[in-house]
C-alpha positions in Angstrom: -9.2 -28.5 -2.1 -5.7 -27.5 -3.0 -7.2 -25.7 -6.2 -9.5 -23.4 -3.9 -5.9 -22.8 -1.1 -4.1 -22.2 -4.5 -6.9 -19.3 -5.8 -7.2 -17.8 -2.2 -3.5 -17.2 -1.9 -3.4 -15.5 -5.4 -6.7 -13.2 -4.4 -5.0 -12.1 -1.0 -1.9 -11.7 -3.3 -3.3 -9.4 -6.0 -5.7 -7.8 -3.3 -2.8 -6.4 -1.3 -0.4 -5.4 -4.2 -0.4 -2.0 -4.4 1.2 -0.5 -7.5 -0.3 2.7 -6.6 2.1 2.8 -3.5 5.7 4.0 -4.7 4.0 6.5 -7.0 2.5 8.0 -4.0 5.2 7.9 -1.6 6.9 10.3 -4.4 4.3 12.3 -4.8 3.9 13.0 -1.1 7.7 13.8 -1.0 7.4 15.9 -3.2 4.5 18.1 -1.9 6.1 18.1 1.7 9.5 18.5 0.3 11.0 15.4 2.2 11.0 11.6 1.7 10.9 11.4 5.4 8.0 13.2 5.7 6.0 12.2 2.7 6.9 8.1 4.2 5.4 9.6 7.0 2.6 10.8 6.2 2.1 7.7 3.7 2.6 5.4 6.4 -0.4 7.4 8.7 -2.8 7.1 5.2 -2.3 3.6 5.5 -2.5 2.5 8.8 -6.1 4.9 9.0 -7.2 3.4 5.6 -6.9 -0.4 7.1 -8.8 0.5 10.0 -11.5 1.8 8.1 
């Protein structure tokens, strides 16, 4: 039992890690010229992907 809690916890780990995420938050500053923005517009990409 505490094998299967163990390997749940590392899927939900490495199925929410998201290296992509600071690479794209750069990107998306760059195209709209402002990190505020581009953490903006990152921020709506996620919250519409999750609901998905």
């Amino acid at each position: 039992m505490r094998k299967n809690i163990r390997l749940l916890a590392l899927f939900n780990f490495f199925t929410d890690f998201h290296l992509y995420s600071a690479i794209l938050i750069i990107y998306f500053a760059q195209v709209t010229g402002s990190y505020a923005l581009g953490m903006s517009l990152f921020s709506v990409a996620m919250v519409s992907w999750h609901f998905l």
